[in-house]
C-alpha positions in Angstrom: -38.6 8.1 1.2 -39.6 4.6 2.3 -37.2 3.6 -0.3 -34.5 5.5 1.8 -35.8 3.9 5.0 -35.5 0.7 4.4 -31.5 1.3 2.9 -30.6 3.4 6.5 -31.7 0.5 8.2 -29.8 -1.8 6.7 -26.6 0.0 6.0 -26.7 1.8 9.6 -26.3 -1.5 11.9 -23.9 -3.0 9.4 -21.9 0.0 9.3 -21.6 0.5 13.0 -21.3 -3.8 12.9 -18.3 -2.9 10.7 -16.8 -0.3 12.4 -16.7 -2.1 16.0 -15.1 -5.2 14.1 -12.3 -3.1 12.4 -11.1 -1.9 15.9 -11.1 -5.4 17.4 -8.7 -6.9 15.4 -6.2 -4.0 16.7 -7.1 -4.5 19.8 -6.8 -8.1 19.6 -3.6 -7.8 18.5 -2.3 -5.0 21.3 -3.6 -7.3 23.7 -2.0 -10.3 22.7 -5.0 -12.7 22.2 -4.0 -13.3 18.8 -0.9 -14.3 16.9 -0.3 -12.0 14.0 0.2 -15.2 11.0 3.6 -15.3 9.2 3.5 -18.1 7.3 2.3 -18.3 3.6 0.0 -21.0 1.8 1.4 -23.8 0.4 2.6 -23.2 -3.5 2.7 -19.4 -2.1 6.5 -17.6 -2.6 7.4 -15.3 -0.3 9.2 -13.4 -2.8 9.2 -13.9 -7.0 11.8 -12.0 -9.4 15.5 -12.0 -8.6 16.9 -15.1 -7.9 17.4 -15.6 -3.9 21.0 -16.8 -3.9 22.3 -13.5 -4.9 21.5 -10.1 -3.2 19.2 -8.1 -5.6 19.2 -4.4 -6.1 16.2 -4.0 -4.0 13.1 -5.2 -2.4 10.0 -4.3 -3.0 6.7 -4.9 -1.2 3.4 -3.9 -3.3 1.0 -2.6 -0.8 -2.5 -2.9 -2.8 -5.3 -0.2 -2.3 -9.2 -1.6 -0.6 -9.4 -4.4 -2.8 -6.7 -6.2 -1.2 -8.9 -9.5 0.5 -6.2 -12.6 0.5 -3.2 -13.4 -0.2 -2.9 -14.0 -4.2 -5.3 -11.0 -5.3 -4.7 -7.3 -6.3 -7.5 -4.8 -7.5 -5.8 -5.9 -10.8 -5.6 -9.3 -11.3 -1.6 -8.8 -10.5 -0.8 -7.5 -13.9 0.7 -4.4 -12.1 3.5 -6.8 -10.2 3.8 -9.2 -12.8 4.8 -5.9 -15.1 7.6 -5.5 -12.6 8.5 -8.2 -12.4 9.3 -8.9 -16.4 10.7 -5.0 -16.3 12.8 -4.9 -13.5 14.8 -8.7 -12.7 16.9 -7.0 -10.6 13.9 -6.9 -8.0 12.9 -9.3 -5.5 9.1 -8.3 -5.0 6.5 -9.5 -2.2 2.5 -8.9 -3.0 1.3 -11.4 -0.6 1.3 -8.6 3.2 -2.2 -8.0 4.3 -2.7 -4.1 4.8 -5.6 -4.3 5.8 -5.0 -6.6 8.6 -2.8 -6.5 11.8 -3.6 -9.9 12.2 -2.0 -11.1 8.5 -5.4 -13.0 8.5 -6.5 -12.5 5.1 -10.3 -11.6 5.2 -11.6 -13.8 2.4 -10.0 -16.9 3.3 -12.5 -16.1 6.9 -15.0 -18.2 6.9 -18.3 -15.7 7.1 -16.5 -13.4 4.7 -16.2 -16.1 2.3 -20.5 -16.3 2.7 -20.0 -12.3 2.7 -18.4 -12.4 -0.5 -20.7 -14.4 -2.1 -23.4 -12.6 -1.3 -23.0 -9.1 -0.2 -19.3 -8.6 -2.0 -19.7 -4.6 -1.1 -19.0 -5.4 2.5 -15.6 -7.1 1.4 -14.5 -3.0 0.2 -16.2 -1.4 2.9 -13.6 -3.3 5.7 -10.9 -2.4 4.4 -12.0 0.9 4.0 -12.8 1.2 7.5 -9.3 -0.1 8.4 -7.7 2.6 6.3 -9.8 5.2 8.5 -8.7 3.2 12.0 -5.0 3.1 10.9 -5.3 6.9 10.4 -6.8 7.4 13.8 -4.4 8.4 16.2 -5.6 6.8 19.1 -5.1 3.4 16.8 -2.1 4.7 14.7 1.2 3.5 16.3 -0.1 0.2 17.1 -1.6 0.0 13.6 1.8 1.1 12.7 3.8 -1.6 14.6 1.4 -4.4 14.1 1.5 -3.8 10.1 5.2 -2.8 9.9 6.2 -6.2 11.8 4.4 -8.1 8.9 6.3 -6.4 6.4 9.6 -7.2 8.3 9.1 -10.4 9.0 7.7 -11.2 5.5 10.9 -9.4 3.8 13.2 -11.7 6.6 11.4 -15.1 5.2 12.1 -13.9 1.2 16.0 -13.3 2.2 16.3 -10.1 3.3 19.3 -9.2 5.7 19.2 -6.8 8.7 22.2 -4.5 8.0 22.9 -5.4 4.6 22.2 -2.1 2.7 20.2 -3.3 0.3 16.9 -1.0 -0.3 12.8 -1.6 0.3 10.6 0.5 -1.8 7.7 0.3 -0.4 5.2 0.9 -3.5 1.4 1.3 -2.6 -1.8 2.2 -4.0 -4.7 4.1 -2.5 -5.1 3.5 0.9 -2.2 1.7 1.3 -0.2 4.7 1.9 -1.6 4.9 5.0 0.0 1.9 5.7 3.4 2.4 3.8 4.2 5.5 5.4 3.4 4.2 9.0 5.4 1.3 8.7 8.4 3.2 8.1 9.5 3.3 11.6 8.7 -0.2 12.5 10.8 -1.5 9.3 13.9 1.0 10.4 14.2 -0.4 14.0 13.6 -4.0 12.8 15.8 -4.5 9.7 18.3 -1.2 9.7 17.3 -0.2 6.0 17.4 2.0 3.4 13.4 2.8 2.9 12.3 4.4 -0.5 8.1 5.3 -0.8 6.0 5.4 -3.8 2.7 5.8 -3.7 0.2 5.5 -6.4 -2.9 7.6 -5.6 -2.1 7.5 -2.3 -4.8 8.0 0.5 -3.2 8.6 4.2 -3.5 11.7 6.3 -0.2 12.3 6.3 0.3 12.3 10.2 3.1 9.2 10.1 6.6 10.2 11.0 9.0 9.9 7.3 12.2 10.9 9.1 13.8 7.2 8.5 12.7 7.3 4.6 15.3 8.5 2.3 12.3 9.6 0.0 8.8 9.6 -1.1 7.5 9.9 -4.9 4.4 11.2 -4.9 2.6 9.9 -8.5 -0.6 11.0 -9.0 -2.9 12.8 -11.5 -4.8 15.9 -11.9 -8.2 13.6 -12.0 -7.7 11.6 -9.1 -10.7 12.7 -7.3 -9.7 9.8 -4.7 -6.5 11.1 -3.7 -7.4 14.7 -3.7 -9.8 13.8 -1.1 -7.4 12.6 0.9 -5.2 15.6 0.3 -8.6 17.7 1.4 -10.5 15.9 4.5 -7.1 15.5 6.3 -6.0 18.4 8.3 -2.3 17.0 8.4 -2.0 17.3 4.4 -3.1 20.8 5.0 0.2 23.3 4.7 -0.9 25.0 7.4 -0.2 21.9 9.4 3.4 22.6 9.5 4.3 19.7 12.7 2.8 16.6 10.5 5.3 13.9 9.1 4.0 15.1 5.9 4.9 18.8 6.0 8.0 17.6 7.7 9.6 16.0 4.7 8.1 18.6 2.6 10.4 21.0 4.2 13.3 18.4 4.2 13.0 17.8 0.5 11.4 14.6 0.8 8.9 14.7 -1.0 8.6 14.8 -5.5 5.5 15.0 -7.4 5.9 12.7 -10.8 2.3 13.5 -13.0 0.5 10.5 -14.8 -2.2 12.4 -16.3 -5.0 11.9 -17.4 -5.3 8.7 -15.3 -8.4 8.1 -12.5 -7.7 6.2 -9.6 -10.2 3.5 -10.8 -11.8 2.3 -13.4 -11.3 1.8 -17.6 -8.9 4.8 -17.6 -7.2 4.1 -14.5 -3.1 4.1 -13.3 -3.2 -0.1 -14.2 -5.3 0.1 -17.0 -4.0 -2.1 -19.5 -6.1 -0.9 -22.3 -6.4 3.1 -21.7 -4.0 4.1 -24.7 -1.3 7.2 -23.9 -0.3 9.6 -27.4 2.8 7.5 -27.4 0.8 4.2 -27.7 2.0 2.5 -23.8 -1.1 1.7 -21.7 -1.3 3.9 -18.8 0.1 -0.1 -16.9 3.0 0.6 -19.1 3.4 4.0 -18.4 3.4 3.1 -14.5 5.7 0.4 -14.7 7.7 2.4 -16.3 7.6 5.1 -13.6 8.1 3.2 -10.6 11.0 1.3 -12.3 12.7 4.3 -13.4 12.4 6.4 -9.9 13.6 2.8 -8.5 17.1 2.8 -10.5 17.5 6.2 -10.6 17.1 7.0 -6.8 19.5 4.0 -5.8 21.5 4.7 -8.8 21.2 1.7 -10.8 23.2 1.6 -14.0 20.7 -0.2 -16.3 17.5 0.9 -17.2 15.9 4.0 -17.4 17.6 7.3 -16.8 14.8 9.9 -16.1 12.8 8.9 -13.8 9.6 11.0 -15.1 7.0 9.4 -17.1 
């Protein structure tokens, strides 16, 4: 019991500390005390793959789940993009947008997270966490929305991208980064005029953003993604019942298809990016994903090389 004590006391004021701190960089940014940043660090691309000087068959911006702390990281060490990147040259992809931040200030290059990180990494996971949560509250959503979708634009402008040029994003995230994918949608249609394809990988949102301007959304996931299902569970607008959320919406519309990646977790040795989990037919489940998200890719714009089935 005194063992319980002492942890409530220390989680309990960092926790409400973290909470409070979350909603003030929204707020900072609705109230135009800060500048949301758009330029990258030095040696920093702001797009790899296809070649600039000729239009590629799409761009995609990775959208990485709570691990997501500066610019250069991923939850995976950035095997997942680089595996895109070598499979599908026809992309121009961007990993470097913040998700997690309105601001585009990425939280480990902050000077107390940095002494954070050090020291109490935990806290790192729980902000962005607690960003995921204010993104999906709807008295913070459409300025979450806005602020988040404008990086993306802005980001996609400065690696080449043309309003009006017809040239498809695929927005591909992880985890709580659907949250974000599917409320930038609006933002991105109003700012660059585009085609807007979805993928989410495990996804974690509460399905309340508007998908009318996405052509689609694949849904991959797996029967022991406890994560995602979760999300699918604690979120009212998920619920069927909830027939007036984005994410019913686009049910209705068609919108919406389901590809399986069993047995994968959402974390961990066995997880979607695993490069050492082994399927029957000898791919890593990394391999297995790549392979997904670059076959839905050529197969919804109708690509003629590559894959042809865009199932696993």
């Amino acid at each position: 019991m005194n063992d319980f004590l002492i942890w409530a006391c220390v989680i309990g004021p960092v926790l409400l500390a973290e909470a409070l701190l979350a909603r003030y960089e929204i707020l900072a940014y609705g109230a135009g005390w800060r500048t949301p940043a758009d330029e990258l660090p030095e040696g920093v691309p702001y797009a790899r793959g296809a070649a600039p000087d000729s239009p590629p068959d799409a761009y995609l911006v990775y959208l990485d789940g709570i691990g997501k702390r500066r610019v250069r990281d991923s939850r995976d060490g950035g095997q997942l993009v680089k595996a895109l990147i070598a499979g599908a040259p026809e992309l121009r992809v961007l990993g470097q947008v913040q998700p997690y931040s309105p601001l585009a200030d990425p939280l480990a290059d902050r000077p107390v997270w940095a002494w954070l990180r050090r020291h109490v990494g935990l806290l790192l996971f729980l902000h962005n966490v607690v960003q995921t949560f204010v993104a999906a509250d709807h008295r913070y959503r459409p300025l979450y929305n806005r602020a988040v979708g404008s990086q993306i634009a802005t980001q996609l402008r400065r690696a080449g991208y043309l309003p009006d040029s017809g040239i498809p994003v695929v927005l591909l995230s992880y985890s709580g980064g659907a949250q974000v994918a599917t409320g930038a949608v609006d933002e991105l249609h109003a700012r660059l005029r585009c085609p807007i394809l979805l993928i989410t990988l495990g996804g974690f949102h509460n399905g309340a953003n508007d998908l009318t301007h996405a052509e689609h959304l694949y849904q991959l996931t797996s029967a022991n993604d406890r994560i995602e299902q979760i999300g699918a569970w604690i979120f009212p607008r998920r619920w069927r019942l909830s027939r007036r959320s984005g994410w019913n919406r686009a049910r209705r519309a068609g919108k919406i298809s389901v590809r399986r990646l069993d047995p994968a977790t959402h974390f961990g040795p066995r997880s979607y990016i695993s490069p050492t989990a082994e399927l029957p037919d000898g791919r890593s489940h990394l391999d297995r994903t790549t392979d997904t998200v670059i076959a839905v890719i050529r197969t919804h714009h109708g690509a003629t090389a590559g894959l042809d089935d865009p199932s696993p």
